[in-house]
PALUM-301104 format. One line per field, with one value per atom (N, C-alpha, C): residue in three letters; atom name; x, y, z. Coordinates in steps of 0.001 Angstrom, whole numbers, padded with zeros to 6 digits. Layout:
residues N
code [ALA	...]
site [CA	...]
px [X	...]
py [Y	...]
pz [Z	...]
END
This chain:
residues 252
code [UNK	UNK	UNK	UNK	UNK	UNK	UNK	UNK	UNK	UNK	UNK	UNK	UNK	UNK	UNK	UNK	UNK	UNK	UNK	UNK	UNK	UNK	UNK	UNK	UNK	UNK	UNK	UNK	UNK	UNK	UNK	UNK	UNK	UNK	UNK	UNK	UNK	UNK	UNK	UNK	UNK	UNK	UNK	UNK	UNK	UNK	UNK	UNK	UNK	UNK	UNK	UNK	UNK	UNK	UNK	UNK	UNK	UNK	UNK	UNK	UNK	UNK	UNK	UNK	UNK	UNK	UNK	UNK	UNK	UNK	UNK	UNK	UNK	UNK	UNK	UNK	UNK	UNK	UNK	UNK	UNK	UNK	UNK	UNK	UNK	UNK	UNK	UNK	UNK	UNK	UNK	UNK	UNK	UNK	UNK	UNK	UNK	UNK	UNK	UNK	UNK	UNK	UNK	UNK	UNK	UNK	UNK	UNK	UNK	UNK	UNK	UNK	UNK	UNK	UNK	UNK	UNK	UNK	UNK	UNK	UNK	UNK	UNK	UNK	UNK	UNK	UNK	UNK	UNK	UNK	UNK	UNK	UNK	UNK	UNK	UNK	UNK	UNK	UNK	UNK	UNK	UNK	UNK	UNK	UNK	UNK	UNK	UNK	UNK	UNK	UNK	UNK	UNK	UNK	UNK	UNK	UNK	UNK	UNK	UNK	UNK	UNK	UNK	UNK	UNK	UNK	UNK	UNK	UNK	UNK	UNK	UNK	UNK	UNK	UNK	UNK	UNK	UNK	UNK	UNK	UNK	UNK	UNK	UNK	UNK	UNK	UNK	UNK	UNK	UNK	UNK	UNK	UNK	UNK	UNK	UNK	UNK	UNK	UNK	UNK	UNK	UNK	UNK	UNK	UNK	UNK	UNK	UNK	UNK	UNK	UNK	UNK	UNK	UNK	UNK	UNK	UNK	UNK	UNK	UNK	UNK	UNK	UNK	UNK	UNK	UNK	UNK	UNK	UNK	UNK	UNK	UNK	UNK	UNK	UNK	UNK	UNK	UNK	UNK	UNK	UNK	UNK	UNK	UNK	UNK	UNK	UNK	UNK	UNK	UNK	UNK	UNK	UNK	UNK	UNK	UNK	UNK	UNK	UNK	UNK	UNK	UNK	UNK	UNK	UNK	UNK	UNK	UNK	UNK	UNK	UNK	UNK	UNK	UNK	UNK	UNK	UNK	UNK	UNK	UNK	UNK	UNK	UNK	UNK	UNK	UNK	UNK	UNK	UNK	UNK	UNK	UNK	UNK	UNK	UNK	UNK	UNK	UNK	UNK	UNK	UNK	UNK	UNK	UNK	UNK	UNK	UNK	UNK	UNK	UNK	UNK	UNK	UNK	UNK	UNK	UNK	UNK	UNK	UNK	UNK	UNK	UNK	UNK	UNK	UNK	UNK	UNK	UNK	UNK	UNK	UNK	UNK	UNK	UNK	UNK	UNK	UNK	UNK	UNK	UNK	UNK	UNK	UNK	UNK	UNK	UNK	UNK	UNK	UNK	UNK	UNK	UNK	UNK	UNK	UNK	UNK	UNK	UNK	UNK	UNK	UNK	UNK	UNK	UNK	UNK	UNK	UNK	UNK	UNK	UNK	UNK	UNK	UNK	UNK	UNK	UNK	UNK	UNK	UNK	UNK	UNK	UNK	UNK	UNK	UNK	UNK	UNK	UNK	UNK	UNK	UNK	UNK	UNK	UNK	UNK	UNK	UNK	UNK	UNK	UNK	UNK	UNK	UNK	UNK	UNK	UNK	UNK	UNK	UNK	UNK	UNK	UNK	UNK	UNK	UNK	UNK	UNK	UNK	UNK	UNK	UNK	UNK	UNK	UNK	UNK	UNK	UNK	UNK	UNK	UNK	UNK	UNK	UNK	UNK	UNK	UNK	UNK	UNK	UNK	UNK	UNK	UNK	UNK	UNK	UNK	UNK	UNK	UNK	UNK	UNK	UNK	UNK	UNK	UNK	UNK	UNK	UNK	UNK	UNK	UNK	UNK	UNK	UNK	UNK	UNK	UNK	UNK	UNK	UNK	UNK	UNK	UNK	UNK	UNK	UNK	UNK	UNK	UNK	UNK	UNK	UNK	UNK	UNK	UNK	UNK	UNK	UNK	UNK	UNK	UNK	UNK	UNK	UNK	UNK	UNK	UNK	UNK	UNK	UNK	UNK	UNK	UNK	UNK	UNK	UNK	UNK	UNK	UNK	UNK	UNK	UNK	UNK	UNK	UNK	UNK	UNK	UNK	UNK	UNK	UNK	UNK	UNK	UNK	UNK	UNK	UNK	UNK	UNK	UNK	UNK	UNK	UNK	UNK	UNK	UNK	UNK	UNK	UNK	UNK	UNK	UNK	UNK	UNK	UNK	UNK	UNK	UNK	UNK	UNK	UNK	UNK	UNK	UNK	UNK	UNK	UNK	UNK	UNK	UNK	UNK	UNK	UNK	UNK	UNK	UNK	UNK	UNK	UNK	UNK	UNK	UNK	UNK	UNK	UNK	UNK	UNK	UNK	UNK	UNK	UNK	UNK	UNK	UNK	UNK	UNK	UNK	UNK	UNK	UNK	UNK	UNK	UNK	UNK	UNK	UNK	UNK	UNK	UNK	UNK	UNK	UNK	UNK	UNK	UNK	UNK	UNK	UNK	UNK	UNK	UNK	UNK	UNK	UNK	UNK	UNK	UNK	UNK	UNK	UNK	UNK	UNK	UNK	UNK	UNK	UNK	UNK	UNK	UNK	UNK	UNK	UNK	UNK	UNK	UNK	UNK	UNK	UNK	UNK	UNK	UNK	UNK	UNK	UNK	UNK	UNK	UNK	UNK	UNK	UNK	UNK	UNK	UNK	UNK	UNK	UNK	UNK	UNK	UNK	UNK	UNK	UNK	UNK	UNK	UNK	UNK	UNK	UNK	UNK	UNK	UNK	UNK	UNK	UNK	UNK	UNK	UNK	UNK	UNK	UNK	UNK	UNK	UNK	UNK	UNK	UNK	UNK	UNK	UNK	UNK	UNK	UNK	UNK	UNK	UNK	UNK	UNK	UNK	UNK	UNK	UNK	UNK	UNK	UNK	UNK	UNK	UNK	UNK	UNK	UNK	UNK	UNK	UNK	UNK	UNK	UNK	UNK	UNK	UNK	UNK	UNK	UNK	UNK	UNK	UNK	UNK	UNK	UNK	UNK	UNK	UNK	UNK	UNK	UNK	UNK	UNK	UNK	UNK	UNK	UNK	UNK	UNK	UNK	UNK	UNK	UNK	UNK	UNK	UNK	UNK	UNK	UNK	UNK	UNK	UNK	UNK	UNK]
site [N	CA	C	N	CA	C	N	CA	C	N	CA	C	N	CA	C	N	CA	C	N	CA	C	N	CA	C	N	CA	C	N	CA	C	N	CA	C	N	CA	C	N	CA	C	N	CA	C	N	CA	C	N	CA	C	N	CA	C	N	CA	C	N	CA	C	N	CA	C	N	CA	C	N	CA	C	N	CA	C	N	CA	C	N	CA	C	N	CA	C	N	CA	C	N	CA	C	N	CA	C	N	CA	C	N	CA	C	N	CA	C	N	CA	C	N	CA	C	N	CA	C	N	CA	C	N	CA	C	N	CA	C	N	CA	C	N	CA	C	N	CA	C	N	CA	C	N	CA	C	N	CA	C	N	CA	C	N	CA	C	N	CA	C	N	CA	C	N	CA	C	N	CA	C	N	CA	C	N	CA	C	N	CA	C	N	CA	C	N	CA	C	N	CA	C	N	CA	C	N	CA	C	N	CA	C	N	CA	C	N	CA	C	N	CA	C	N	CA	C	N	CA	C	N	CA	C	N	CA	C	N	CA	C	N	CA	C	N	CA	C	N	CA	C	N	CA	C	N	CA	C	N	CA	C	N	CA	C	N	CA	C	N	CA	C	N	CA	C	N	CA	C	N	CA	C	N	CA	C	N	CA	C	N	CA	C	N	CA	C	N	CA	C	N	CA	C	N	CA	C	N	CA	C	N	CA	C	N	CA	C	N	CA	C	N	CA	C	N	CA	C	N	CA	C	N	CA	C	N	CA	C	N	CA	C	N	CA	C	N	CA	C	N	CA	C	N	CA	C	N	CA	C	N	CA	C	N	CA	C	N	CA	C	N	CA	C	N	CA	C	N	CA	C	N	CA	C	N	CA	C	N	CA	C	N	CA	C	N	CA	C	N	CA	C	N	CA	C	N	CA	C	N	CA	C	N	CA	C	N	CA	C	N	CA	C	N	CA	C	N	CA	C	N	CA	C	N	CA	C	N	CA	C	N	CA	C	N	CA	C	N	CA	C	N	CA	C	N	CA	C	N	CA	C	N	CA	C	N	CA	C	N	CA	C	N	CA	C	N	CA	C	N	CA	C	N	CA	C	N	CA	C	N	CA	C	N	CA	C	N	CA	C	N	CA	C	N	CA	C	N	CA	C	N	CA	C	N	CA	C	N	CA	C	N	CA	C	N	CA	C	N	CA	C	N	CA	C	N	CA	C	N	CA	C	N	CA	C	N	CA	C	N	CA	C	N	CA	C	N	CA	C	N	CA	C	N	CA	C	N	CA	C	N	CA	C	N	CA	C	N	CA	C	N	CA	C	N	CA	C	N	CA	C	N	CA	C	N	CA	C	N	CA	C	N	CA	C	N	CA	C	N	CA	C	N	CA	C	N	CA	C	N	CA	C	N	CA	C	N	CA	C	N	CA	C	N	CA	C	N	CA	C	N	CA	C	N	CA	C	N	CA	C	N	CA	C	N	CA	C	N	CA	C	N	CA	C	N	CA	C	N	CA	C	N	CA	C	N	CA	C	N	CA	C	N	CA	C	N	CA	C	N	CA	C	N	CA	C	N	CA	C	N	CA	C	N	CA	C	N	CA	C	N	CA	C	N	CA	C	N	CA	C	N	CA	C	N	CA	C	N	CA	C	N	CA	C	N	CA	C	N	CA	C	N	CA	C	N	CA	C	N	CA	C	N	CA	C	N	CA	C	N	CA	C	N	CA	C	N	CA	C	N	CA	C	N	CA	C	N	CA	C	N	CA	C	N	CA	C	N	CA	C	N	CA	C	N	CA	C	N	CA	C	N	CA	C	N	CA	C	N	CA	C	N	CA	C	N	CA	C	N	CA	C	N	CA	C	N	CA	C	N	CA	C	N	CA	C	N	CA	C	N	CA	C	N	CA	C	N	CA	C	N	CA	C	N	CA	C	N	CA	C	N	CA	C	N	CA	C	N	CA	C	N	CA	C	N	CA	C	N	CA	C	N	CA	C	N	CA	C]
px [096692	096354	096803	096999	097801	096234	096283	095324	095599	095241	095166	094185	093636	093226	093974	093656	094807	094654	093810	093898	094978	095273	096587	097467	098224	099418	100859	100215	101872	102028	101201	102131	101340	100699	100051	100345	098978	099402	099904	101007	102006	101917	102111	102055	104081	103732	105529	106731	107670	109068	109862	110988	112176	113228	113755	115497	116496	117307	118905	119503	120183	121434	122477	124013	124803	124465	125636	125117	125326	125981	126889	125621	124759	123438	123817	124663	124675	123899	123358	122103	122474	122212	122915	121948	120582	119263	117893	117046	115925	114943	113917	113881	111798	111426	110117	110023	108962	109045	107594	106780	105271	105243	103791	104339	105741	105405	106481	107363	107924	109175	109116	107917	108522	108308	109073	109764	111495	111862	113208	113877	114824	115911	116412	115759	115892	117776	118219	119524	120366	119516	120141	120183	119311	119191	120123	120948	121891	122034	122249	122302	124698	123833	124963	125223	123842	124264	123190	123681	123071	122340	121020	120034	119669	120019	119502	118700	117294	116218	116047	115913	115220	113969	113495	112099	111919	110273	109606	109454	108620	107476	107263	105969	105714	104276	103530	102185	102148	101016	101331	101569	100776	101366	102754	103553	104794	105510	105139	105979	105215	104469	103638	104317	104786	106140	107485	107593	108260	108070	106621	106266	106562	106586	106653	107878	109199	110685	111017	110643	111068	112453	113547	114628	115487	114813	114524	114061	112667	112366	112805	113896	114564	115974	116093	117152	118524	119102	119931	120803	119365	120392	120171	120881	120459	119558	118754	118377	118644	119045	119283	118061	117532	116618	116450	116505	116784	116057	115392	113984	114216	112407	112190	112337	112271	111830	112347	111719	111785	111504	112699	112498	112259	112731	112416	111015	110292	109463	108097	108428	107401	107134	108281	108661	108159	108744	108330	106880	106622	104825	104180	104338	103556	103823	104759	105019	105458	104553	104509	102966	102893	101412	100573	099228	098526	098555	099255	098831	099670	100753	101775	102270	101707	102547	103650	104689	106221	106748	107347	107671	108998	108599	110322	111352	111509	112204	113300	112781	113529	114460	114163	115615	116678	117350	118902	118415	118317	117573	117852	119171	119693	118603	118090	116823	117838	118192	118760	117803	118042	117313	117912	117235	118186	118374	119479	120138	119829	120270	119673	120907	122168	123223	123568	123270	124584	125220	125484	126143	126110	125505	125751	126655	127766	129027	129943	129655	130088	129044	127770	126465	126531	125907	125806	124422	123506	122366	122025	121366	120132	118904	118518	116793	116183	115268	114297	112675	111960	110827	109635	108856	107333	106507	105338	104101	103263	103211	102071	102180	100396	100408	101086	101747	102517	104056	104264	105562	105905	106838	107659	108916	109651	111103	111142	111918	112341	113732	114024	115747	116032	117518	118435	119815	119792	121142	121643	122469	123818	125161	125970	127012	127560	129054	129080	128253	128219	126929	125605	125211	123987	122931	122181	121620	120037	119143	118141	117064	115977	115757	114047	113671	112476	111446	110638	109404	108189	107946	106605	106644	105059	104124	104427	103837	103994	102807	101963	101181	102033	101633	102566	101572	102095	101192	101243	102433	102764	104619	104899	105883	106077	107148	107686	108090	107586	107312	108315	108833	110258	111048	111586	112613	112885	111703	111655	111948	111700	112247	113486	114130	115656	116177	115844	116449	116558	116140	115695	116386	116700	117459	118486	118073	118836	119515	118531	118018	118638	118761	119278	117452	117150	115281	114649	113322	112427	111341	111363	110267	109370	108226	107261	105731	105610	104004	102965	101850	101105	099628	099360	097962	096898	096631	095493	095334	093884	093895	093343	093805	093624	092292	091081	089817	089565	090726	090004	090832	091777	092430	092129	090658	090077	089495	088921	088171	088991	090263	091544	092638	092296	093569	093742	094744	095330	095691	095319	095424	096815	097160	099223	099770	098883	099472	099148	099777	099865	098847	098226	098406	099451	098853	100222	101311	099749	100084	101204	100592	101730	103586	103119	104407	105127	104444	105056	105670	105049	105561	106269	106739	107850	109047	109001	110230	110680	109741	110241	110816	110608	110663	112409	112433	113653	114757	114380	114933	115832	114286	115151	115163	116037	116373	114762	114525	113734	112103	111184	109745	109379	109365	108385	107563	106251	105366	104658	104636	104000	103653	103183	101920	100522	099999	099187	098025	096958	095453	094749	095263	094698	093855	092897	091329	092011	093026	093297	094238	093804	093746	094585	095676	096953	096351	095201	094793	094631	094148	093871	095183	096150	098350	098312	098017	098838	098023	096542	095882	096870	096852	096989	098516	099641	101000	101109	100282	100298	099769	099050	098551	099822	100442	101846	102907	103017	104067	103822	102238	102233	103332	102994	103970	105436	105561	106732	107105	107676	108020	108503	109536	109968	109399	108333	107513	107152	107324	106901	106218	105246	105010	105337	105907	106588	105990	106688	106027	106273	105683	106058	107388	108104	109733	110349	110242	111058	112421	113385	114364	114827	115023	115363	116842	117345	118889	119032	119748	120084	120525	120325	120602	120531	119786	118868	117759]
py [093984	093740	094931	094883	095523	096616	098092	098828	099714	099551	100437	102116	102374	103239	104788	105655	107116	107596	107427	107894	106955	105836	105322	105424	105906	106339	106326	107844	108078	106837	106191	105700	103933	103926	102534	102088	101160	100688	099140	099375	098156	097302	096094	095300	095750	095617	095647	095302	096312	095796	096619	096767	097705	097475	098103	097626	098625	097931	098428	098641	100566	100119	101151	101181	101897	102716	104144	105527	105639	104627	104345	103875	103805	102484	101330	100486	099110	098406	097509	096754	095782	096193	095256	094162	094588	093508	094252	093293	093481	092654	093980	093175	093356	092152	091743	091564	090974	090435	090877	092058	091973	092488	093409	093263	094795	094896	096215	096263	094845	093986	094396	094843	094965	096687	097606	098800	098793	097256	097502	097157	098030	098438	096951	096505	095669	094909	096180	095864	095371	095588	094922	093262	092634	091440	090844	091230	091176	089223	089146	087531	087305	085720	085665	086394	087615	087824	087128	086924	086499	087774	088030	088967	087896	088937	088569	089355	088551	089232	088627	089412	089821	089913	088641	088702	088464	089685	089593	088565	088267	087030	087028	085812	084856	085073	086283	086026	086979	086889	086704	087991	089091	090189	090777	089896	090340	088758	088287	087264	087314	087974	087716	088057	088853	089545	088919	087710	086827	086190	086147	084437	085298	086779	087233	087936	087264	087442	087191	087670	086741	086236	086870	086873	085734	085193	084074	083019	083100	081950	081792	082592	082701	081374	081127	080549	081610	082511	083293	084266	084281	084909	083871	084009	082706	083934	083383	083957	083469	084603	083585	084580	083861	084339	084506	084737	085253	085543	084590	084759	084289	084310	083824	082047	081645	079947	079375	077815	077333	078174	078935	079901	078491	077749	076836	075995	075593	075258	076500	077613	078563	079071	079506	080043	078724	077534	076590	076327	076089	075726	076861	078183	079259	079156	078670	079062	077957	077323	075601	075330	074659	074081	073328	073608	074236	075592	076632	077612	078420	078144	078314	077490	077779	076954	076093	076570	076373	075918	075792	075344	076355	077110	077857	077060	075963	074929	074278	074791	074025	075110	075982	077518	077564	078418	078427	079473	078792	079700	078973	079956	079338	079497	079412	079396	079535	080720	080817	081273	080530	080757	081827	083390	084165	084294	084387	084123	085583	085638	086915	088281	087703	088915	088117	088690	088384	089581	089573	090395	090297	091566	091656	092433	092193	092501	093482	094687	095524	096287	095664	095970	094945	095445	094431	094409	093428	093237	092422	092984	092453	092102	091157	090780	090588	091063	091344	090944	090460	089619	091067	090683	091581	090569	091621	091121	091013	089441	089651	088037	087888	086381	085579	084387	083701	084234	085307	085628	086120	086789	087833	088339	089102	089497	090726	092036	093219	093182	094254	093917	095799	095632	096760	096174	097354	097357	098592	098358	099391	099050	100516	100489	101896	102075	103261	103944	104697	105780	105361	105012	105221	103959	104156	102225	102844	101845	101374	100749	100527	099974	099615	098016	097745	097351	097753	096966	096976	096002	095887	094694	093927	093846	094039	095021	094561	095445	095059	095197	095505	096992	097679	097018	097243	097135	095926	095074	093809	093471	092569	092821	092330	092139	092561	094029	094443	096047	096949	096521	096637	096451	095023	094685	095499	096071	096828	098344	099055	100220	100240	099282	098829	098624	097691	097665	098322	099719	100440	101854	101905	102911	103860	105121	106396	106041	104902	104885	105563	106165	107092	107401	106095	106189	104324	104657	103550	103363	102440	101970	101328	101934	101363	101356	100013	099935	100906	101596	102623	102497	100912	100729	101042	101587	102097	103355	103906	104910	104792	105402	104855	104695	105279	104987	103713	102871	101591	100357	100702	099572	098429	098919	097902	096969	097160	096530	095606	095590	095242	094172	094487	093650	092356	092296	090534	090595	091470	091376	091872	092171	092317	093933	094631	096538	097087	098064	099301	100493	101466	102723	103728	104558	105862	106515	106544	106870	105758	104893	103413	104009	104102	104101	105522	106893	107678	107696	107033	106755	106052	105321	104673	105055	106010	106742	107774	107907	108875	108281	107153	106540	106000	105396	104655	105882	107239	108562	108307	107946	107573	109043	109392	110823	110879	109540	110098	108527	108843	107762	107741	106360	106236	105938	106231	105094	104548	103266	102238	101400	099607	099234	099691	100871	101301	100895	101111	100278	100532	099307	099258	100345	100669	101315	102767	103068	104607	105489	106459	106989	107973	108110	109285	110263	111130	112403	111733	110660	110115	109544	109056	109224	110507	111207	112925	113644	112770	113707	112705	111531	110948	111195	111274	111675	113454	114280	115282	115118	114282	113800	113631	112378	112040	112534	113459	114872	115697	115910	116602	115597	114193	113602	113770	113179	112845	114127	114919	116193	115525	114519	114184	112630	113095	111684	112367	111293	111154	109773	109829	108376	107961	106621	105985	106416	106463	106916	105761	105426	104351	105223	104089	104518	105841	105830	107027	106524	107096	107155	107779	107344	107776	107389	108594	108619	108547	107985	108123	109182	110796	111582	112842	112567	113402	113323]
pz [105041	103641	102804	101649	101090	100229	099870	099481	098379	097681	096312	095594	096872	095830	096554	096022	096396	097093	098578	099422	100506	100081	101094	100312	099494	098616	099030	100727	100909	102109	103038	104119	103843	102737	102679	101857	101096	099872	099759	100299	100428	101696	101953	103289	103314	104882	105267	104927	104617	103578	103758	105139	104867	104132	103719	103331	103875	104719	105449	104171	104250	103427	104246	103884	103794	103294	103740	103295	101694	101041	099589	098573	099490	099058	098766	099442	099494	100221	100237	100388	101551	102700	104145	104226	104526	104633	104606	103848	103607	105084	105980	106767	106639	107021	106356	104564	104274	102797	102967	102442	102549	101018	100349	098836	098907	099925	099320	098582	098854	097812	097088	096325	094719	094528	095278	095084	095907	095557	095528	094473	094230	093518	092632	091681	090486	090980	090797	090497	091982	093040	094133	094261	093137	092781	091724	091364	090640	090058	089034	088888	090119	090661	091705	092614	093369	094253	095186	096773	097916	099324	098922	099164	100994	101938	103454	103901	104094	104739	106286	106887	108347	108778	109140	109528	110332	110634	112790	112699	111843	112065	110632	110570	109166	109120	109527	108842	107585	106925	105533	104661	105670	105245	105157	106003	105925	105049	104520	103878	102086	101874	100585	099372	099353	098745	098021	099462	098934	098051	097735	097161	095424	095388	093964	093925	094787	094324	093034	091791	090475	090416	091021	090428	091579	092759	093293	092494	091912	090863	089674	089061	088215	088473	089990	090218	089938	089987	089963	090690	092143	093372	094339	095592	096305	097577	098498	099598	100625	101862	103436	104161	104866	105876	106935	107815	109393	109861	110730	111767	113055	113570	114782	114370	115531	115504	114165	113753	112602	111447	110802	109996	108699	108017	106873	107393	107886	108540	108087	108872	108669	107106	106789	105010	103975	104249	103336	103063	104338	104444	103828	103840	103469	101902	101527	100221	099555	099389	098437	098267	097689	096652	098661	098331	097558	097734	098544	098552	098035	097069	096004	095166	093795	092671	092630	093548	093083	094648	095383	096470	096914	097767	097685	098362	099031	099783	098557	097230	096341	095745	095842	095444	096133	095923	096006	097652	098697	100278	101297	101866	103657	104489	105433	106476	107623	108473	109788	110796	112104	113205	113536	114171	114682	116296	116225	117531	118447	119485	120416	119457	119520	118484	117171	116507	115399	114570	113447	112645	111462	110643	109567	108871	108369	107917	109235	108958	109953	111358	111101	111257	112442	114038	115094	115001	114854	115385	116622	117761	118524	118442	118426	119028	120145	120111	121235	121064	121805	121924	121473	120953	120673	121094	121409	121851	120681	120060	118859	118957	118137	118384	117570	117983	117215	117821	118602	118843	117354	117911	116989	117412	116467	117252	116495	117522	116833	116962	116017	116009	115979	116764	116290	115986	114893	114215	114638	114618	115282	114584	114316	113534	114191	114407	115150	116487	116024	116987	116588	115364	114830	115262	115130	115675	114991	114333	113964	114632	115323	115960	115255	114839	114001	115343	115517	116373	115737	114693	114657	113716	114020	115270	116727	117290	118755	119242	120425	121431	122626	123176	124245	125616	126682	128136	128192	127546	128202	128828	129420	129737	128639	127515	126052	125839	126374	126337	126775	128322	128730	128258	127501	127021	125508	124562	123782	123717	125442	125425	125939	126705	126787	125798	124795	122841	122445	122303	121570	122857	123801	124820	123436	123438	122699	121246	120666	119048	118695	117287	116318	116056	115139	114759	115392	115670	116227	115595	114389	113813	114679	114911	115764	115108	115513	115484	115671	115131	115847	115118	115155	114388	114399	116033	116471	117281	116935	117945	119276	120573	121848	122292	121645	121668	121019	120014	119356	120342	121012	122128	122530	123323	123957	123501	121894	121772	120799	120976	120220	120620	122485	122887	122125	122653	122530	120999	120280	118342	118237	119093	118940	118094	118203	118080	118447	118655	119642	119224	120050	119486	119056	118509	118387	119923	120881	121925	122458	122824	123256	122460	121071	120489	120843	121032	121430	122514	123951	125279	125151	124209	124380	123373	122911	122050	123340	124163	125270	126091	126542	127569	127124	125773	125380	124813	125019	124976	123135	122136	121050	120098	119002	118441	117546	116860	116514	115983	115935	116010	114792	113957	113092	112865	113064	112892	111791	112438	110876	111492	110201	110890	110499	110128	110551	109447	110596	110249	108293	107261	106195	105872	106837	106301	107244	107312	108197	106617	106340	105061	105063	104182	104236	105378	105179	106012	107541	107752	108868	109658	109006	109169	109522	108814	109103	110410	110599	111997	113131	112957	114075	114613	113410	113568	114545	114272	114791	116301	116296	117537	118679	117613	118265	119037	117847	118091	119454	119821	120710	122215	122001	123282	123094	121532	121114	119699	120002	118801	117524	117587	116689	115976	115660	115101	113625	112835	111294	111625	110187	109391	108848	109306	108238	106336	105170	104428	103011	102418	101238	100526	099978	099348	099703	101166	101450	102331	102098	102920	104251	105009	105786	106751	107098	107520	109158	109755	111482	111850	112110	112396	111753	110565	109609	109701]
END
């Protein structure tokens, strides 16, 4: 759920919303739709251009965002979408009357199933299975040397888990899940995220340059990011929190 008051500022705030770009800042893909959406760049919406988002999964924190694309309901850019399973199926139903005004099934919006590789322009992407309910998919992008690697939702200590530190094998950076702390686990399973710990053992394990973590628990408060990230560090040295509108580079 998305939180407003100033103690979640730097790594909250917003439900989930990356955006891929070139080092030029060209706009490759937007991957999840949560509200974060609306701290991107106005002008990457350009009237006539075609905006591709990348999505784990369809629950609502990561799709809510969508439903307040204006420049989508404007009719003016078109959208393609790229998911797990029945991507028009999942997207439509969430976002049509009654539980949206307007029906997004009726805008200018390709719906692609994503396949295990595809490609975005010069950009190779993979998917790979997460552990979260409803299923989910993480992806790396790779271009050159550099590669990206998104995991979250995911719940570690299942087999999913393997195939995620194989995806993700000598990363550039590894967006990872790190919702909980290893004292709240148990009383957690099966709810589909990880701890910090989970996510650090596996930036080691997948020998990636460098860990981000995100995901993290609504009610866990900038100071409570910055204890638990230091926490991190002690497994994994090179861990940050993910941080709202920050950038970050593959080898910076």
């Amino acid at each position: 759920m998305p939180v407003g008051t100033a103690e979640f500022g730097e790594y909250g705030g917003d439900t989930t919303c990356y955006s891929l770009h070139h080092d030029d800042g060209t706009l490759v893909a937007i991957i999840d739709a949560g509200t974060g959406l609306r701290l991107v760049d106005p002008a990457l919406f350009a009237p006539g251009t075609t905006v591709t988002f990348v999505m784990t999964h369809y629950h609502w924190d990561h799709i809510q965002g969508l439903s307040m694309c204006a420049p989508m309901w404007r009719g003016d850019i078109s959208l393609r979408i790229i998911g797990p399973g029945d991507v028009a199926q999942a997207i439509s139903e969430a976002i049509s009357p009654p539980w949206f005004p307007v029906p997004i099934a009726s805008m200018k919006v390709e719906f692609v199933p994503a396949p295990e590789s595809f490609n975005l322009g010069e950009i190779a992407v993979k998917t790979f299975p997460l552990n979260h309910p409803q299923h989910g998919l993480g992806y790396r992008f790779q271009l050159d040397g550099s590669s990206i690697v998104v995991a979250t939702d995911h719940e570690g200590g299942s087999p999913e888990n393997a195939e995620l530190i194989a995806a993700s094998e000598n990363a550039s950076i590894l967006v990872h899940d790190a919702q909980y702390l290893p004292t709240e686990i148990e009383a957690r399973r099966g709810w589909g995220h990880s701890t910090w710990e989970q996510a650090a053992d596996n930036a080691t394990r997948a020998g990636v340059g460098r860990l981000l973590t995100a995901s993290h628990d609504p009610t866990r408060s900038d100071l409570a990011v910055d204890q638990q990230t230091e926490a991190a560090k002690g497994m994994f040295p090179a861990t940050e929190g993910a941080r709202t509108g920050h950038r970050y580079y593959p080898g910076r």
